[in-house]
C-alpha positions as a Markdown table, in Angstrom:
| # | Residue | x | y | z |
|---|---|---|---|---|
| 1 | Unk | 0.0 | 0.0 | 0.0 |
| 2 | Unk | 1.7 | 3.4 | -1.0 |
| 3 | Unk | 1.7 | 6.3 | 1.2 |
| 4 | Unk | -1.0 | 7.8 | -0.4 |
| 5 | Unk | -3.1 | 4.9 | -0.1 |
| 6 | Unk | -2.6 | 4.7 | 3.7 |
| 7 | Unk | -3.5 | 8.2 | 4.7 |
| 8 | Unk | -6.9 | 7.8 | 2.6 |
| 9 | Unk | -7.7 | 4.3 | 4.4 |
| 10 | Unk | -6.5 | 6.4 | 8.1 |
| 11 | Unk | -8.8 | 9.0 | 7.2 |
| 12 | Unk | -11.7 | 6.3 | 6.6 |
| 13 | Unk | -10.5 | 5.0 | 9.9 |
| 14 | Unk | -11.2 | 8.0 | 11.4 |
| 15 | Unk | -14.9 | 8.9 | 9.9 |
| 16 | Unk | -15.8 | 5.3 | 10.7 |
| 17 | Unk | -14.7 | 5.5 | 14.5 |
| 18 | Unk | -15.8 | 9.0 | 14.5 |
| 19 | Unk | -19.2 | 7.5 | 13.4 |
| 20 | Unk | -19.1 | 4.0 | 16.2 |
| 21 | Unk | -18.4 | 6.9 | 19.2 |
| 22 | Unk | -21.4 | 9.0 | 17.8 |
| 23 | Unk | -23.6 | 6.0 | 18.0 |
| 24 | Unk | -22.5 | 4.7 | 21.3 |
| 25 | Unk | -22.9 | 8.0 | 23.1 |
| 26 | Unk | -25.4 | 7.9 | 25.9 |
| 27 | Unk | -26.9 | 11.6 | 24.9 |
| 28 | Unk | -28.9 | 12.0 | 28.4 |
| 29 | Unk | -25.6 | 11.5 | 30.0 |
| 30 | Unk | -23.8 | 14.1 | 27.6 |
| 31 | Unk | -26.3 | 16.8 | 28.9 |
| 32 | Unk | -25.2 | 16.6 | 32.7 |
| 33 | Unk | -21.3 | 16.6 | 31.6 |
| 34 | Unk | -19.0 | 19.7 | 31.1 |
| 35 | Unk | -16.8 | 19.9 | 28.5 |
| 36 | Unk | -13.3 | 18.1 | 29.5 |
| 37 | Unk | -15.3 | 15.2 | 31.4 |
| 38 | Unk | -17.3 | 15.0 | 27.8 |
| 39 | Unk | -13.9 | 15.0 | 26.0 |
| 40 | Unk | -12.0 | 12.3 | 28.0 |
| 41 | Unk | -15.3 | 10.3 | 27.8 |
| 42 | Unk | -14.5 | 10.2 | 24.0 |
| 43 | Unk | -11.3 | 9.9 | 23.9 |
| 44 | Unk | -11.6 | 6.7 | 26.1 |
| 45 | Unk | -13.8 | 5.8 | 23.2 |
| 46 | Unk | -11.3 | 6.6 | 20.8 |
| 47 | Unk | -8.7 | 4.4 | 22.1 |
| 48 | Unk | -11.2 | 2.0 | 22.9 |
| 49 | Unk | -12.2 | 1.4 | 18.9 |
| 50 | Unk | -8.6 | 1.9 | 17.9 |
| 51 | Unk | -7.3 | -0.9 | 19.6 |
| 52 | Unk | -9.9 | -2.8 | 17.8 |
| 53 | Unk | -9.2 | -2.2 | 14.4 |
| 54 | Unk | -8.2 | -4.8 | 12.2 |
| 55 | Unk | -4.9 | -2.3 | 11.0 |
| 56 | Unk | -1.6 | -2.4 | 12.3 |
| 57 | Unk | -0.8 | 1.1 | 13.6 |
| 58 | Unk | 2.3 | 2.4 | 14.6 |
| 59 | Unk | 2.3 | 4.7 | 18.2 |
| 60 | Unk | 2.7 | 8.1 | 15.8 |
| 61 | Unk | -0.1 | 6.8 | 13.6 |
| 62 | Unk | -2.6 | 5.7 | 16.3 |
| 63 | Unk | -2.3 | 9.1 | 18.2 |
| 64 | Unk | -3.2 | 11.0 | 15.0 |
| 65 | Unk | -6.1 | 8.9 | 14.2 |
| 66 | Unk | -7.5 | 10.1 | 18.1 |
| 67 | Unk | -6.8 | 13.1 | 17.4 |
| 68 | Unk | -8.2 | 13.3 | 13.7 |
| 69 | Unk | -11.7 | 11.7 | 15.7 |
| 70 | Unk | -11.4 | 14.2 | 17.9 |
| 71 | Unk | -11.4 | 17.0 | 15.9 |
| 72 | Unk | -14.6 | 15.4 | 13.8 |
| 73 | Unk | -16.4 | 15.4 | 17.1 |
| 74 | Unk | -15.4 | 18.6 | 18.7 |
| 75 | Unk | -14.4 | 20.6 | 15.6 |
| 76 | Unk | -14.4 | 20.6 | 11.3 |
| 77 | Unk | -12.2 | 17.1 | 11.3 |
| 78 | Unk | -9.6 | 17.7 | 8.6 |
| 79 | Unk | -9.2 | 21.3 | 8.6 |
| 80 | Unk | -9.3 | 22.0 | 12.7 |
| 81 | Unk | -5.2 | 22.2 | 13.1 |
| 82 | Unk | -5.8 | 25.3 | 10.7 |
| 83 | Unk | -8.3 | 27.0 | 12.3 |
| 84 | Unk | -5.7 | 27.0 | 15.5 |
| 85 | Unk | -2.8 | 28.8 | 13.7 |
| 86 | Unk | -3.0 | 32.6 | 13.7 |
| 87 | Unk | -1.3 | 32.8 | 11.4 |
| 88 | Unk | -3.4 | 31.5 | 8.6 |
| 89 | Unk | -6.1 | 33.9 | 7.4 |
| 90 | Unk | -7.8 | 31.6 | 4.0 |
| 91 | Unk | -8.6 | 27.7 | 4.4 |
| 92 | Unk | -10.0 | 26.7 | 0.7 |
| 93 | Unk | -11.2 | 23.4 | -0.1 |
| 94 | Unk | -11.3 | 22.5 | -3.5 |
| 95 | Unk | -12.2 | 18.6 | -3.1 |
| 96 | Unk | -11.1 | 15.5 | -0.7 |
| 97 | Unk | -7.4 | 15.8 | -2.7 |
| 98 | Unk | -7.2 | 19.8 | -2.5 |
| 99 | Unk | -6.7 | 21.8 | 0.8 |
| 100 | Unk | -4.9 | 25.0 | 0.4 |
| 101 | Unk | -4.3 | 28.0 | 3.2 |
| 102 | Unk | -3.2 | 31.3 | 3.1 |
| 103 | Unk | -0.8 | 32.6 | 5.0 |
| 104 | Unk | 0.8 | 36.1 | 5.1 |
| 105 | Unk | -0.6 | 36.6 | 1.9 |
| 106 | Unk | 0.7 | 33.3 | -0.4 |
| 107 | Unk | -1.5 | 30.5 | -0.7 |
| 108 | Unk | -0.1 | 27.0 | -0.3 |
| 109 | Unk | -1.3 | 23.5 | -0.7 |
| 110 | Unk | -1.3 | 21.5 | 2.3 |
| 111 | Unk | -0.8 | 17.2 | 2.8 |
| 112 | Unk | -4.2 | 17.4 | 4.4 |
| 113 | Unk | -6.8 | 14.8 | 3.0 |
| 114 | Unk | -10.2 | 14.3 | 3.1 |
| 115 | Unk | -11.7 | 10.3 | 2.9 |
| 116 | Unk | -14.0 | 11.1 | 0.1 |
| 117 | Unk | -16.5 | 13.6 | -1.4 |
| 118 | Unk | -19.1 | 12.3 | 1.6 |
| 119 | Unk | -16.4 | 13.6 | 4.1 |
| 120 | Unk | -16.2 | 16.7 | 3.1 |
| 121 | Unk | -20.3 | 17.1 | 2.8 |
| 122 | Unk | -20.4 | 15.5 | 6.6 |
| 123 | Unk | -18.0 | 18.2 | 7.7 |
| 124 | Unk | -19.7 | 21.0 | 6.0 |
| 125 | Unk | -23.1 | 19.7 | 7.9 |
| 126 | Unk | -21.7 | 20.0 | 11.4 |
| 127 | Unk | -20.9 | 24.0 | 10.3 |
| 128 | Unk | -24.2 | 24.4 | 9.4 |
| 129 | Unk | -25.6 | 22.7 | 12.1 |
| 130 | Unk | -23.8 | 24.3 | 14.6 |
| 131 | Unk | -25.1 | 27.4 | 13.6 |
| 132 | Unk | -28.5 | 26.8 | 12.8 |
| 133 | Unk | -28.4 | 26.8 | 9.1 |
| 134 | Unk | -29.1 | 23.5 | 6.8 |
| 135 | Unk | -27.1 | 22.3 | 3.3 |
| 136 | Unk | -28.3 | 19.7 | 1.4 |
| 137 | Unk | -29.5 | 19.0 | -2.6 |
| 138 | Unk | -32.3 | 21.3 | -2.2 |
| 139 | Unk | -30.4 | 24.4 | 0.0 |
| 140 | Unk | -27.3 | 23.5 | -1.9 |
| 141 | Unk | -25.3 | 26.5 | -0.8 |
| 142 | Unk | -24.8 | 28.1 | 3.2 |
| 143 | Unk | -22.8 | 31.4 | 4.2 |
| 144 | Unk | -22.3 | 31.3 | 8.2 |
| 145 | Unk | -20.0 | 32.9 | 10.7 |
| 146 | Unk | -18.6 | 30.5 | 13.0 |
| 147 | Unk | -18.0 | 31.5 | 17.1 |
| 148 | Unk | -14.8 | 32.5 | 16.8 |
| 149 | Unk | -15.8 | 35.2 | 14.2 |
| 150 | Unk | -14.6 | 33.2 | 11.1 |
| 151 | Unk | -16.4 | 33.4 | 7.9 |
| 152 | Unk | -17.8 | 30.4 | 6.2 |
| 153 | Unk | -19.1 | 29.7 | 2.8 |
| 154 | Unk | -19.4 | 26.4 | 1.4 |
| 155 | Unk | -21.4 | 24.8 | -1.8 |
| 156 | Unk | -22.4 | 21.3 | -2.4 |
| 157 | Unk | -23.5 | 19.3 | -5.5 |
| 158 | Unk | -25.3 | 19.6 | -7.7 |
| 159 | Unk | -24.6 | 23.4 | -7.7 |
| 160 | Unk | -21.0 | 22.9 | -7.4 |
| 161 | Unk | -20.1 | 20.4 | -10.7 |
| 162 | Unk | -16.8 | 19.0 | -9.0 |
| 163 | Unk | -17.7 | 18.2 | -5.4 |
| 164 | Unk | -18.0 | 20.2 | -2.2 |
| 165 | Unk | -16.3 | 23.2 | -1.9 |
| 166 | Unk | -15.4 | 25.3 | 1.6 |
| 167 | Unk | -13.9 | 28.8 | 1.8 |
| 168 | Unk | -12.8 | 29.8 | 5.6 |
| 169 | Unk | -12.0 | 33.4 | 5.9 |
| 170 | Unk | -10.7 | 33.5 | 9.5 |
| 171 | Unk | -11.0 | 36.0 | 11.5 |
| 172 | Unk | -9.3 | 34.8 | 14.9 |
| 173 | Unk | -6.4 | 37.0 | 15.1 |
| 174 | Unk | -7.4 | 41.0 | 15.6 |
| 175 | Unk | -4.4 | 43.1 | 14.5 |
| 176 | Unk | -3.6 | 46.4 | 15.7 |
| 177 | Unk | -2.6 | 50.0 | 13.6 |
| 178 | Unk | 1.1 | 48.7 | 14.9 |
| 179 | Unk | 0.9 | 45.9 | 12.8 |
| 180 | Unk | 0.1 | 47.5 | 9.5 |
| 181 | Unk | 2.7 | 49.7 | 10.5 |
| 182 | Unk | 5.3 | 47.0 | 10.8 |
| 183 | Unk | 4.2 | 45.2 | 8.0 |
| 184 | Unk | 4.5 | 48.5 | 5.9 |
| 185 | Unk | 1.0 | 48.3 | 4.9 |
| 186 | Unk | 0.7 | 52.0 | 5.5 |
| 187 | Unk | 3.4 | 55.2 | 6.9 |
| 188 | Unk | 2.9 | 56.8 | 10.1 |
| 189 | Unk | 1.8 | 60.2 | 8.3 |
| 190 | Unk | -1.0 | 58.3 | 6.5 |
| 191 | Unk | -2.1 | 56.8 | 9.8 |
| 192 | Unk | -2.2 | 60.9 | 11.4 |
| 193 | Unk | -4.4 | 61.7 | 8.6 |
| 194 | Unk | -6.7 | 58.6 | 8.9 |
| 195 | Unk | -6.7 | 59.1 | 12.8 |
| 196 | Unk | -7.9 | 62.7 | 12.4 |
| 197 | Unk | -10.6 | 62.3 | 9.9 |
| 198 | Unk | -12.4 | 59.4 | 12.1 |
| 199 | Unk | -12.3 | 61.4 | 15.1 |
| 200 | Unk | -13.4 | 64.8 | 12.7 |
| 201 | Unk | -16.2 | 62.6 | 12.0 |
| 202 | Unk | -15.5 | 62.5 | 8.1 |
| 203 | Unk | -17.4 | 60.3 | 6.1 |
| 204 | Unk | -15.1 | 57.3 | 4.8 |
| 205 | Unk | -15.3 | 54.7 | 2.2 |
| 206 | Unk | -12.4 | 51.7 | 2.2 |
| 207 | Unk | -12.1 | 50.2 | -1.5 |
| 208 | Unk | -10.7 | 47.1 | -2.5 |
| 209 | Unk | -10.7 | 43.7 | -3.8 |
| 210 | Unk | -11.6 | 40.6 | -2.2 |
| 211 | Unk | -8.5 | 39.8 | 0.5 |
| 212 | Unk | -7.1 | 43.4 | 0.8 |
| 213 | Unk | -7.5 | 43.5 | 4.2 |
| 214 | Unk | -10.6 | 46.1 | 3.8 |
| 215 | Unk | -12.6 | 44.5 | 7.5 |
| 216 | Unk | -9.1 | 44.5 | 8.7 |
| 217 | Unk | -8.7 | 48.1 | 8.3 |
| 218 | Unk | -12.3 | 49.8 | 9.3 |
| 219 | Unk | -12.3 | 47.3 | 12.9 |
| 220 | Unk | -8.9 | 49.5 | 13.5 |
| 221 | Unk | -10.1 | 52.5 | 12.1 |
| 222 | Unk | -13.2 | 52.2 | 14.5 |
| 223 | Unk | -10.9 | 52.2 | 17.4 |
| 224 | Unk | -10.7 | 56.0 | 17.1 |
| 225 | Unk | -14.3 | 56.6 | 17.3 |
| 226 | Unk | -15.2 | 58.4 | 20.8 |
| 227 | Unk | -16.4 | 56.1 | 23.5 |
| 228 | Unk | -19.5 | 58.6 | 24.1 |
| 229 | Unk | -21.1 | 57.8 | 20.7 |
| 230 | Unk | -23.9 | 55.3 | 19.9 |
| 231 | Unk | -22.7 | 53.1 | 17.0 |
| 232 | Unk | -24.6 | 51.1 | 14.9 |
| 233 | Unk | -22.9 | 48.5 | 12.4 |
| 234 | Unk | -24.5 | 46.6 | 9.9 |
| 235 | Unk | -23.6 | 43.5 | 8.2 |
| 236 | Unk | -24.3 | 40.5 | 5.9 |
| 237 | Unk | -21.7 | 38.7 | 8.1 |
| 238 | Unk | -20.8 | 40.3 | 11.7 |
| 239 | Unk | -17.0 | 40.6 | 11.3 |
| 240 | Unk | -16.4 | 43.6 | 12.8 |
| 241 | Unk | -15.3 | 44.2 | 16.9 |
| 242 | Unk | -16.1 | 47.3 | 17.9 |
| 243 | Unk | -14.8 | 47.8 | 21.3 |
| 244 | Unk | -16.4 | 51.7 | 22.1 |
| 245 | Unk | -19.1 | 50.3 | 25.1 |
| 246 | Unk | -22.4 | 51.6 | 23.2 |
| 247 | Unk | -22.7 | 49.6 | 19.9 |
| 248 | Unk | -25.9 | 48.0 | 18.7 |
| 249 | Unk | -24.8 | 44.7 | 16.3 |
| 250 | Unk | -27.2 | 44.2 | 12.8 |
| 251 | Unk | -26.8 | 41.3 | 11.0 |
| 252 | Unk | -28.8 | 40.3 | 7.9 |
| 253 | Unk | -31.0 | 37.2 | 7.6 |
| 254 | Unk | -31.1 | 35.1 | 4.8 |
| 255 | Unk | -34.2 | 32.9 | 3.7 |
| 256 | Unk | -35.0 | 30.1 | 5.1 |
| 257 | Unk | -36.0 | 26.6 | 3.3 |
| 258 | Unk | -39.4 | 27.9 | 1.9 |
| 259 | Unk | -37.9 | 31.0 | 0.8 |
| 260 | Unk | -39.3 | 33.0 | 3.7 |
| 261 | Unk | -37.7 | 35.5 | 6.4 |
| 262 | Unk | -35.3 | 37.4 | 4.4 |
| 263 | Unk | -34.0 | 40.8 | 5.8 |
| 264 | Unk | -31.4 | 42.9 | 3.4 |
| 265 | Unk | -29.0 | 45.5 | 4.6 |
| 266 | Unk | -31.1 | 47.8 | 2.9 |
| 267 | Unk | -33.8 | 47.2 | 5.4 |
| 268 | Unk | -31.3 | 47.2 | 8.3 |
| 269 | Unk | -30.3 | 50.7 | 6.8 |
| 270 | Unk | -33.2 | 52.3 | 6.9 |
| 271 | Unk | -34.2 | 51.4 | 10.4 |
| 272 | Unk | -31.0 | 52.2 | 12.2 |
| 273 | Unk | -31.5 | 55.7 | 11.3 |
| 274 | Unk | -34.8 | 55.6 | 13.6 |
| 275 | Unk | -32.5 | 53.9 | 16.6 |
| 276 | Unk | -30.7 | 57.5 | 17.4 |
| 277 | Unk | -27.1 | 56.0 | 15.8 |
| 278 | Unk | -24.2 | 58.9 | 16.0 |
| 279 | Unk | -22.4 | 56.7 | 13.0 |
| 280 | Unk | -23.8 | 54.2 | 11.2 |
| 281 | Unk | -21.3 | 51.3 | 9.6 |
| 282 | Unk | -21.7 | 49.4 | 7.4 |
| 283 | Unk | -19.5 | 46.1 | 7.1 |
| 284 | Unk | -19.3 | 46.6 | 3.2 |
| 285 | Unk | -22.1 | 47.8 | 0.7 |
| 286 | Unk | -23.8 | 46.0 | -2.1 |
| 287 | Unk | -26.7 | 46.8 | -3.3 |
| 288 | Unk | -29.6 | 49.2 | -3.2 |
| 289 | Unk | -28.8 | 49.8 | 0.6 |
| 290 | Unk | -25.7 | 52.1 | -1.0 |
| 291 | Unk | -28.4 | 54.9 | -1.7 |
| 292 | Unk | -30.0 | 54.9 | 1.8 |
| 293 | Unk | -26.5 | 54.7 | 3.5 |
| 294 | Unk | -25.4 | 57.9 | 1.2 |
| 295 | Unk | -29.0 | 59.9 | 2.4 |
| 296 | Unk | -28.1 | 59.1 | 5.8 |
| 297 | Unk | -24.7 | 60.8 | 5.9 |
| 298 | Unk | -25.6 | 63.7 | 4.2 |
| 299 | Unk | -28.8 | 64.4 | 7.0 |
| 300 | Unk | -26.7 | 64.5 | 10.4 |
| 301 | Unk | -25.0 | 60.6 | 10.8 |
| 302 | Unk | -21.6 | 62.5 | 9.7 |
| 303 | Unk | -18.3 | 60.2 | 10.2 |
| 304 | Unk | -20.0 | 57.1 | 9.0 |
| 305 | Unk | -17.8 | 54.3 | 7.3 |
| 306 | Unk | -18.2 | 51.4 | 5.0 |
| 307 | Unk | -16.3 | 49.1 | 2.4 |
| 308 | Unk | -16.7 | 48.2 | -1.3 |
| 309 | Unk | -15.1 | 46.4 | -3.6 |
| 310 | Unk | -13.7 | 48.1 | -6.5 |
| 311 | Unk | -9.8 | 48.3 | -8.2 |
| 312 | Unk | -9.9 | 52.2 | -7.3 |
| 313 | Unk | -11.3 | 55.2 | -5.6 |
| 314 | Unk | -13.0 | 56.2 | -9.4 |
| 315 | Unk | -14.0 | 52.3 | -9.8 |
| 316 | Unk | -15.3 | 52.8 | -6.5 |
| 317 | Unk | -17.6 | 55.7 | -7.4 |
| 318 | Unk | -18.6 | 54.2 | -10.4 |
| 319 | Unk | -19.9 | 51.0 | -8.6 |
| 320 | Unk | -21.9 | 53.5 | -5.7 |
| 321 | Unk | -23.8 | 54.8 | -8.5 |
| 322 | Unk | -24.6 | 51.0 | -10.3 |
| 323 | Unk | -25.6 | 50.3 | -6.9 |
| 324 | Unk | -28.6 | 53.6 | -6.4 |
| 325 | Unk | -29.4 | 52.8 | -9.7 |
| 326 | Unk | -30.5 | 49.2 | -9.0 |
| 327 | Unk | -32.5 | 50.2 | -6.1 |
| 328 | Unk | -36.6 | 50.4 | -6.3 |
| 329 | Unk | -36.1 | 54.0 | -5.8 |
| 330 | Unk | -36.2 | 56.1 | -9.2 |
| 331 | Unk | -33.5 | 58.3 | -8.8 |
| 332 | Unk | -32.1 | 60.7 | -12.0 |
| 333 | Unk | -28.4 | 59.7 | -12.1 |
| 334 | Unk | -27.4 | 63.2 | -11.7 |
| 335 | Unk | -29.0 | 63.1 | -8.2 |
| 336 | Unk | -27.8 | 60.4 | -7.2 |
| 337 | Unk | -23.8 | 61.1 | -8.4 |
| 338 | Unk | -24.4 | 64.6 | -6.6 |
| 339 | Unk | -25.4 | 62.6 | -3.8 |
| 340 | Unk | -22.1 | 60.9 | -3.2 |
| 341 | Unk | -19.6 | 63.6 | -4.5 |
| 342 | Unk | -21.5 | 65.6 | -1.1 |
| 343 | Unk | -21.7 | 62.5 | 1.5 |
| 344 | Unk | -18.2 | 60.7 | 1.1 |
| 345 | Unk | -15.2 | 62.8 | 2.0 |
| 346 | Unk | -12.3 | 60.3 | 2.1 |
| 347 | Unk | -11.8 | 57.4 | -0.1 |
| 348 | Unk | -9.0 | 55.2 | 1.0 |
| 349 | Unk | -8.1 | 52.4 | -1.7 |
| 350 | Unk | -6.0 | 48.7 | -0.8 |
| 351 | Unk | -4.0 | 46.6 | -2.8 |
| 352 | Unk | -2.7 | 43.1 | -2.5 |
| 353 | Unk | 0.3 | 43.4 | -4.4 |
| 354 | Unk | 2.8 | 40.8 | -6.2 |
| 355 | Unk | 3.8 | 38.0 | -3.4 |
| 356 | Unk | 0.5 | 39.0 | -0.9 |
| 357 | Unk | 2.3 | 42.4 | 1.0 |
| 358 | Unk | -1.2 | 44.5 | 1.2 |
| 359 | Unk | -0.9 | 48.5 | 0.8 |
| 360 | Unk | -3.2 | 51.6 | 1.5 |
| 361 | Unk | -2.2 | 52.3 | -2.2 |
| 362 | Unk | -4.2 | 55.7 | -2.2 |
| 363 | Unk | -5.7 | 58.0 | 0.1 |
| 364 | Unk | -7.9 | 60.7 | -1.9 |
| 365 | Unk | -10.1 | 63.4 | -1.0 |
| 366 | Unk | -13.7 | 63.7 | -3.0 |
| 367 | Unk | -14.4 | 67.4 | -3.8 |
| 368 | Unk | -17.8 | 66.5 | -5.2 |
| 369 | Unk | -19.4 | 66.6 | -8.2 |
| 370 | Unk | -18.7 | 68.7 | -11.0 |
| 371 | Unk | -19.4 | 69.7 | -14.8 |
| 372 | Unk | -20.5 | 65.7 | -14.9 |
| 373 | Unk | -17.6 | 64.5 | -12.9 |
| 374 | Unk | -16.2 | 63.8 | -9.8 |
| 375 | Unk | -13.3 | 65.8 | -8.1 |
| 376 | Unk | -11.2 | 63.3 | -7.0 |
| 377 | Unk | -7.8 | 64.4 | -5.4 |
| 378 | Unk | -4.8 | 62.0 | -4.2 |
| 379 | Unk | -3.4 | 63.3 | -1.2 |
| 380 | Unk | -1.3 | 59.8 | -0.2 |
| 381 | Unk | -0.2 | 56.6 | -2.7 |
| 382 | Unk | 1.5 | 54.0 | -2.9 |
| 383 | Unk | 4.0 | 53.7 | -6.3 |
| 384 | Unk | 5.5 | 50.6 | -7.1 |
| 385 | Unk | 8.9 | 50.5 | -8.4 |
| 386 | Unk | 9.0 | 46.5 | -9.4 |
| 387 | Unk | 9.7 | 43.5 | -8.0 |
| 388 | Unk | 12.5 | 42.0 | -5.7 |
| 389 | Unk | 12.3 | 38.0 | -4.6 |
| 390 | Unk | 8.9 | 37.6 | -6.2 |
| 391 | Unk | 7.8 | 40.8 | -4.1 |
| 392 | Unk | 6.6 | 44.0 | -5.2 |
| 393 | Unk | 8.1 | 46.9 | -3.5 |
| 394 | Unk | 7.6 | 50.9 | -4.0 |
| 395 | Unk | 7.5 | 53.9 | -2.2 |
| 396 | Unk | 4.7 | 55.8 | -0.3 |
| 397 | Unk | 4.5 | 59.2 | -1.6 |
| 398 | Unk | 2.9 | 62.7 | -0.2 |
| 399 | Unk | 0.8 | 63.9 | -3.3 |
| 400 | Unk | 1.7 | 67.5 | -2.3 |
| 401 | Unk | -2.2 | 68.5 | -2.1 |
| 402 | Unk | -3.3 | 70.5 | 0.9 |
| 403 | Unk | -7.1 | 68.6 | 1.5 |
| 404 | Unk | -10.3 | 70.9 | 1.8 |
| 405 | Unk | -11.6 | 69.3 | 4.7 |
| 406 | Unk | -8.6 | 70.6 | 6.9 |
| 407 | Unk | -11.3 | 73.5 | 8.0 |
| 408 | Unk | -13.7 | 70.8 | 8.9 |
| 409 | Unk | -11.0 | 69.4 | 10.8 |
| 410 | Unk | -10.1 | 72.9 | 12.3 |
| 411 | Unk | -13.2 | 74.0 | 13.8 |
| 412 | Unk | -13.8 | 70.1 | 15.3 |
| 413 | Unk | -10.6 | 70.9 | 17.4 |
| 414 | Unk | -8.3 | 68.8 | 15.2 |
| 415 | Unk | -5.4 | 70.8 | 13.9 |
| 416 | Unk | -2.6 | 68.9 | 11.5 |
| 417 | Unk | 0.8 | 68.6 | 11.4 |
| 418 | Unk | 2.1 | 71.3 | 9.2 |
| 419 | Unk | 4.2 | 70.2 | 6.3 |
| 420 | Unk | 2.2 | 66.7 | 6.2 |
| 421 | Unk | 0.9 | 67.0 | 3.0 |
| 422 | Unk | 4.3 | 68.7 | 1.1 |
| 423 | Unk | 5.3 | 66.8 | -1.8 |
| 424 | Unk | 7.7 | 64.1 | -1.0 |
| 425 | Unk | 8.6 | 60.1 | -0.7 |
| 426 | Unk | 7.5 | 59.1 | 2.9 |
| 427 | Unk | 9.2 | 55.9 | 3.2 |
| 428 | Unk | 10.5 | 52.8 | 1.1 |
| 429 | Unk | 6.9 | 50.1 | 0.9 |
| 430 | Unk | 9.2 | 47.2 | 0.3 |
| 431 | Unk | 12.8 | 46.6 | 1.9 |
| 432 | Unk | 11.7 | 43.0 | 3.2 |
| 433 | Unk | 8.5 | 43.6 | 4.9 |
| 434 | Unk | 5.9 | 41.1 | 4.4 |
């Protein structure tokens, strides 16, 4: 039997004994247990059924099947040593065969294995189960958030052609405005800027694509809010972690089996702004909710925040106004594009660039809307230079533009550095950092 061969029979091993202990619990004694007496119960199990198999094991192999069982029972089998390392942000399962992670930013197959296509399906139903959602042929897709804050999405046949698929976008590990810092995703003078306009209660929109770190940066961008503000954040996944002590948590609710219970952002939207909110956040926009979001900072909810995904701060405006338009509400399009240039002040654009370093690749300022345009000025970016060791490096440059809203700033008690703005490089965006 070749190596290959073994680890799929060990993994049947597993699901198999995984199954016998499942079958053989006494449930009514499982509710009056805690949780290490219920572990050692299994394990005893484990070792119990192992010890009965018909395969010779060696000591290293027999631990790892009780541990593999013990991670079906307790955890997602297969994939539970990676949702234990902080230091892996993207668990993607492609099939029994294909596990890949992401870590710092390069994505990486792993040895892991599953025992077939009905392994992966079985782990996949203990997510949903766990929190309260169902996958099967009929509800062939599920999008959860697991207890540790992680983000799950997963798709089954016959929607997904190939077999099961899992994405895990973790959320475990909260970094600090330190760690951008260190990892050069951003200069000290950008972070002053970004600091004051949070606390000058601009209006902010973070633009990027998908893994630019845009949750990352508005959960430490929110850390600058005032503790003596209400807060209300809404989301289609709750991934932010707000830590001022008066925040009220929306989430959106998908349907259920017969199609029923439904609630959009949009509808979250447009009844935070009758729950007295001071800011209103929004974990990233859309859809038609972009146009009630927009109305609400431009009538008195001034410093509120929100994400989109877009390539650039123009791309960014250009998808705001494909969003009003899809709304019920009929809206001329020269409303609407008014609309933004006046709401959004700062528009602060992330890369991931060449080898997985991410950048604030652009900080702009939106002057509003013009002669059938938008007045969009760079005040901070990001210019790569090329690529050393597979990496992309650059510089971070001052644009040398002196922003409008420094007299917003002013009168809110929040005076600048002088000279930030002057023309210059800042400091070298490559040099090693990861």
């Amino acid at each position: 039997m070749s190596a290959g061969e073994l680890d799929r029979e060990i993994e049947r091993l597993k699901v198999e004994i995984h199954r016998q202990v499942v079958e053989n619990l006494d449930l009514r004694r499982i509710e009056s247990q805690g949780p290490d007496q219920l572990r050692d119960q299994v394990r005893e199990r484990v070792h119990k059924f192992v010890r009965q198999t018909k395969f010779l094991l060696t000591d290293l192999q027999r631990e790892s099947v009780v541990a593999g069982v013990l991670d079906e029972v307790f955890g997602v089998g297969p994939l539970e040593r990676y949702m234990s390392d902080p230091s892996i942000t993207d668990i993607l399962v492609n099939g029994p065969d294909q596990v890949y992670i992401e870590r710092n930013g390069v994505l990486e197959k792993t040895s892991t294995i599953f025992a077939n296509d009905a392994h992966v399906i079985q782990v996949i139903q203990r997510i949903a189960a766990r929190v309260g959602r169902r996958i099967d042929e009929s509800s062939a897709m599920v999008d959860a958030r697991l207890p540790d804050g992680s983000r799950v999405n997963a798709i089954i046949p016959p929607l997904a052609i190939g077999g099961p698929v899992i994405s895990i976008r973790r959320f475990g590990t909260t970094l600090e405005v330190d760690d951008l810092l260190e990892s050069g995703s951003l200069v000290s003078e950008m972070l002053i800027l970004l600091q004051a306009a949070v606390r000058g209660r601009l209006n902010l929109l973070v633009s990027g694509g998908t893994g630019t770190g845009k949750t990352t940066l508005l959960n430490i961008l929110s850390g600058y809010i005032p503790n003596n503000e209400r807060l209300v954040t809404i989301e289609d996944t709750a991934e932010l972690k707000l830590r001022q002590p008066h925040v009220v948590r929306l989430e959106t609710r998908p349907p259920n089996i017969e199609g029923a219970g439904e609630v959009r952002q949009r509808v979250l939207v447009r009844n935070s702004l009758r729950m007295r909110p001071d800011r209103i956040i929004v974990g990233e926009v859309r859809g038609p909710e972009a146009f009630d979001m927009l109305a609400a900072m431009n009538t008195g909810h001034e410093g509120s925040m929100t994400t989109i995904h877009a390539n650039g701060p123009r791309d960014a405006l250009s998808r705001l106004e494909m969003m009003v338009a899809a709304g019920d509400v009929t809206v001329p399009m020269g409303v609407a594009r008014r609309q933004i240039g006046s709401a959004l002040d700062v528009i602060i654009q992330l890369v991931r660039l060449q080898g997985g370093r991410r950048r604030v690749s652009r900080i702009s300022e939106l002057l509003g809307y013009r002669n059938r345009k938008y007045l969009v000025r760079d005040l901070f970016e990001f210019r790569q230079t090329g690529v050393v060791d597979g990496h992309a490096v650059g510089d971070f440059h001052a644009c040398g533009a002196t922003p409008r809203f420094l007299e917003k700033l002013a009168v809110a008690g929040i005076n600048l550095p002088p000279g930030l703005f002057e023309e210059r490089i800042l400091e070298s965006g490559g040099g090693g950092k990861r």
